[in-house]
N, C-alpha and C positions, 0 to 999 in steps of 0.2 A: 105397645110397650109391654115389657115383662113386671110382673108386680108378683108380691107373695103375700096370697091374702088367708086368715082365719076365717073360714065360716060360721062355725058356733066355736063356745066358751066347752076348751079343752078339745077343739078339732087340730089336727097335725095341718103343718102351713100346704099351701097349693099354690106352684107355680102358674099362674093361668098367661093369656095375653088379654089386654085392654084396649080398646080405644086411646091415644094419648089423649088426655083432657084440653079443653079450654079457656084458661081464665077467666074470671068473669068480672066488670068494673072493677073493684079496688081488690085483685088477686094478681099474683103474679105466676108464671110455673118456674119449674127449676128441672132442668137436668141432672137427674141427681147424679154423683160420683160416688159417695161414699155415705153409708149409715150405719153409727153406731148401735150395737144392741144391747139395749139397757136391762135391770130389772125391772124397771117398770111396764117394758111391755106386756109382762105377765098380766099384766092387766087384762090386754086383749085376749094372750093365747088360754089363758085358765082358768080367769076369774069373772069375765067379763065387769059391767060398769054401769049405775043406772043410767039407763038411757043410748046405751052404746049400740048401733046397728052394724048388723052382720052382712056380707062381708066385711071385714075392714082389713087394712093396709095397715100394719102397726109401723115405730121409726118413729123418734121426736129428737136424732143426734142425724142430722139430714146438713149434708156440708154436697155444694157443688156450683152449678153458675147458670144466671138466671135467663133463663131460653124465650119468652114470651110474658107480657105485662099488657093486664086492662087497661079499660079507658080512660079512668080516671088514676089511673098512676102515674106519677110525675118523677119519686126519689130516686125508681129503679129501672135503668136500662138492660136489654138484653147483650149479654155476654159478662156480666157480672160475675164477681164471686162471691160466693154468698151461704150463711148457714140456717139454719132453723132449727129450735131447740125444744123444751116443752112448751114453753107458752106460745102458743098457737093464736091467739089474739084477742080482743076487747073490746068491748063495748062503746067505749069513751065516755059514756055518759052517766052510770054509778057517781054515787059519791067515793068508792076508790078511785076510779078512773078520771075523776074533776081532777082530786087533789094528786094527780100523777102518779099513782101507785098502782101500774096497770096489772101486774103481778095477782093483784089482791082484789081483779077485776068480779063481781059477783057474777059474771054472764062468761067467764072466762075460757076460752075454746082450750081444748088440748092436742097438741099435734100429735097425728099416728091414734085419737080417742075419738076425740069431736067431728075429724074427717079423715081420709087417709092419708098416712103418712110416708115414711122412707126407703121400707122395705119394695122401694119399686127404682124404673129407670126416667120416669118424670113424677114430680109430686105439684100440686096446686095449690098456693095456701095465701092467707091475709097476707096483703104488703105488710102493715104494721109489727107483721110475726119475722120479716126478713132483718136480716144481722149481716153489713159485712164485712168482709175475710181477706188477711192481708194475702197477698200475692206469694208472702213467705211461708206460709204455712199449706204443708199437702192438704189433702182432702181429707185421708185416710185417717192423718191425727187431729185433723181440725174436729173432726165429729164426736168425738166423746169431749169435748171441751165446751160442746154446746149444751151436755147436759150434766155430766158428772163435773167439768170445770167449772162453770159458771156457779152452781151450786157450793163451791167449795172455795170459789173465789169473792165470791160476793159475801158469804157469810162471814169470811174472815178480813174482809175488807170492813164492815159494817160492825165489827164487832167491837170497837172502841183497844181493843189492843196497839199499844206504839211501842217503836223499834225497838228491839233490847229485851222486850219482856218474853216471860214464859206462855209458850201457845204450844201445847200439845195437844197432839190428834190419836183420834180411838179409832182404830178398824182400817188396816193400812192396805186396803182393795181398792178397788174399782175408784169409788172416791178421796180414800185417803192418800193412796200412792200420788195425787197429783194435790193434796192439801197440806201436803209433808215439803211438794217443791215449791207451792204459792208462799206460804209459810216463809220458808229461808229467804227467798227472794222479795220478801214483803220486809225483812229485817230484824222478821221477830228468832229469839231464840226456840229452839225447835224441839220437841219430844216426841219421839213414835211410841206409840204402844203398838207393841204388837213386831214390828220387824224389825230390823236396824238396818236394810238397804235405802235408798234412795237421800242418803245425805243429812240425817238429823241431827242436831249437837248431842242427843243425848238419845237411848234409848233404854224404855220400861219393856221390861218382861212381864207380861200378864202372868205367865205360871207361876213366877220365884214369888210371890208373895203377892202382896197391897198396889195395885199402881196409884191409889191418894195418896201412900205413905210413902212411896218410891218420890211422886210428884212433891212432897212438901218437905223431902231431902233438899230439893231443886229449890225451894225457897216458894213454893204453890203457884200454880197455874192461874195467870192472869184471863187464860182462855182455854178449855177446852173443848176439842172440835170430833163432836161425838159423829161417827160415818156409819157406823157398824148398828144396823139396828137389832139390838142384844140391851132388851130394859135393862136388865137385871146388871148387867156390866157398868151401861148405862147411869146407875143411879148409885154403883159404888164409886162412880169418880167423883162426885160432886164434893166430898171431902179432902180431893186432893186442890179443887179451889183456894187461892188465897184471899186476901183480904178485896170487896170486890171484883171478887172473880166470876167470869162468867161462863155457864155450859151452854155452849150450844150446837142444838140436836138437826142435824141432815139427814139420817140415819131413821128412816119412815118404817117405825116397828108399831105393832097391834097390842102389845101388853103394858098395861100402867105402869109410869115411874113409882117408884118406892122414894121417896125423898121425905125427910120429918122438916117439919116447920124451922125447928131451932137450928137445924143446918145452913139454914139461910140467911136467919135472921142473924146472929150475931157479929158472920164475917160480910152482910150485905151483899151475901151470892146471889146471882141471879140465872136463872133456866130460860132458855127460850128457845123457841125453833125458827128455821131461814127456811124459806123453797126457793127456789133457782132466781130467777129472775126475769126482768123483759128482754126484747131486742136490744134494746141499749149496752143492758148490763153485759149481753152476750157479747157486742161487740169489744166494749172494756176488756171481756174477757178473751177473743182473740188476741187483740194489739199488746194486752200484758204479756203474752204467754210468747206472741212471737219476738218480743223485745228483751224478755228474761232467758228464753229457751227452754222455756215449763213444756211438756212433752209426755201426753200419756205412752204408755207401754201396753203396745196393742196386734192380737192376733188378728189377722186378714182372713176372710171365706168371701169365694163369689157370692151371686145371691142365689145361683143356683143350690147351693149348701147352706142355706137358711137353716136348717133343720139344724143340723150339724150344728152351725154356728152358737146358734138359741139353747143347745144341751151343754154346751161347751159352757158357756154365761152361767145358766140354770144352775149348775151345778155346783159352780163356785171354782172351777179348773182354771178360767184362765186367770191369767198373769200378765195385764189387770183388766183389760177392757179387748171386745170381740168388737170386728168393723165388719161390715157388709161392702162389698166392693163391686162398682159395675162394671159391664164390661164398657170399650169403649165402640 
């Protein structure tokens, strides 16, 4: 098989050929069709990750159909469809993973970190990590729904917002362009910052001015859905909260929020942060997307053009999410 692997943190990708792997008791493999390429893989190509081994396979938006399953696996047959997102899989046995919360697994694998992931033509991972995929939905757009959607769907699912209210979303990319469509079709009233395509009842202008004080025209934001990791933008919206309003941040930046106390305390605002989810939550988040017609906007490269693809992402160019594509 063809795979495109990093050898050290900041080496260019190397198409090489592999062995195809062999699952092993509770793994399944997957022929992969399609993988999304995140920011996060930056991880592997730049920054590397404690503990991360070299070569690796980056790809944790890995959508395609399951080719061979261990011995002890029973849920997944071969010819499946099927995705795999970041969380790569779990322990079971933490005290998150007792109480269900495998997400928040303390032993928690990462797909494309912890082993290799998408950036190939078969990938091997934890049954427990597999998600699957309605028949409606291609390959090509299933895969950034496994990690930019779920993330963006599960937050604002979880977020205690009901139909009608104001849920505006910050940084209308990669993530936001598809938290702008969960959003409308979730019922809530809608706000972009940042763009006015993809259908919102209302759109803020970051440059004309305040978007809290744009937001509190609108009567304040019941919810906002911070994607864009920009502290500093970050920490000016929290005034445009209204009375129990809640921010919350998807949007994985390195610099401290600025928030004062009394900002929160007297409208009972609240901060918090979401990460993506399990397999489950992925699955929720296929069968919504294919029942609503939520639909990232997504540039295609073989995986010969890795490279390509990854500068294309890196850069911030596309419009809104890069797919890696295999051949058949």
């Amino acid at each position: 098989m063809k795979v495109a692997q990093v050898s050290k943190p900041g080496g260019n990708f190397e198409i090489v050929e592999r062995p195809i792997p062999e699952p092993g008791r509770a793994q399944v493999r997957i022929k992969v069709e399609a993988c999304g390429v995140c920011h996060s893989d930056a991880i592997v190509k730049q920054s590397g990750f404690p503990g991360l081994q070299y070569p690796r396979v980056p790809g944790h938006e890995i959508a395609g159909r399951i080719d061979a399953v261990g011995a002890d696996v029973t849920q997944w047959k071969p010819g499946q469809r099927v995705g795999v997102g970041w969380h790569g899989g779990h322990c079971f046995t933490c005290d998150p993973c007792r109480r269900g919360h495998f997400i928040l697994c303390k032993f928690e694998k990462i797909t494309g970190i912890s082993y290799d992931g998408g950036y190939a033509e078969y990938v091997v991972v934890p049954a427990e990590a597999v998600a699957a995929m309605p028949d409606e939905l291609p390959a090509d757009e299933a895969a950034p729904l496994l990690c930019a959607g779920i993330t963006v769907f599960n937050s604002l699912r979880h977020s205690g917002a009901s139909a009608g209210q104001l849920v505006a979303v910050q940084g209308i990319g990669g993530l936001g362009h598809l938290g702008i469509q969960y959003a409308r079709q979730m019922g809530f009233r809608t706000a972009a910052i940042g763009r006015k395509k993809l259908g919102p009842h209302h759109y803020v202008d970051a440059d004309a001015g305040s978007p809290a004080a744009a937001l509190q025209t609108l009567g304040g934001a019941s919810v906002i859905l911070a994607t864009a990791p920009d502290s500093k933008a970050i920490s000016a919206l929290v005034d445009g909260l209204g009375p129990d309003g809640k921010l919350v941040i998807v949007g994985a930046g390195l610099e401290p929020l600025t928030i004062t106390p009394l900002q929160l305390i007297f409208s009972r605002r609240t901060v918090r942060g979401w990460p993506s989810g399990s397999a489950k939550d992925s699955e929720d988040t296929l069968q919504f997307s294919s029942l609503s017609g939520v639909r990232p906007m997504i540039e295609r490269y073989p995986l010969e053009k890795v490279g390509e693809a990854y500068d294309q992402m890196i850069s911030g160019r596309a419009r809104f999410r890069v797919v890696l594509t295999m051949g058949k």
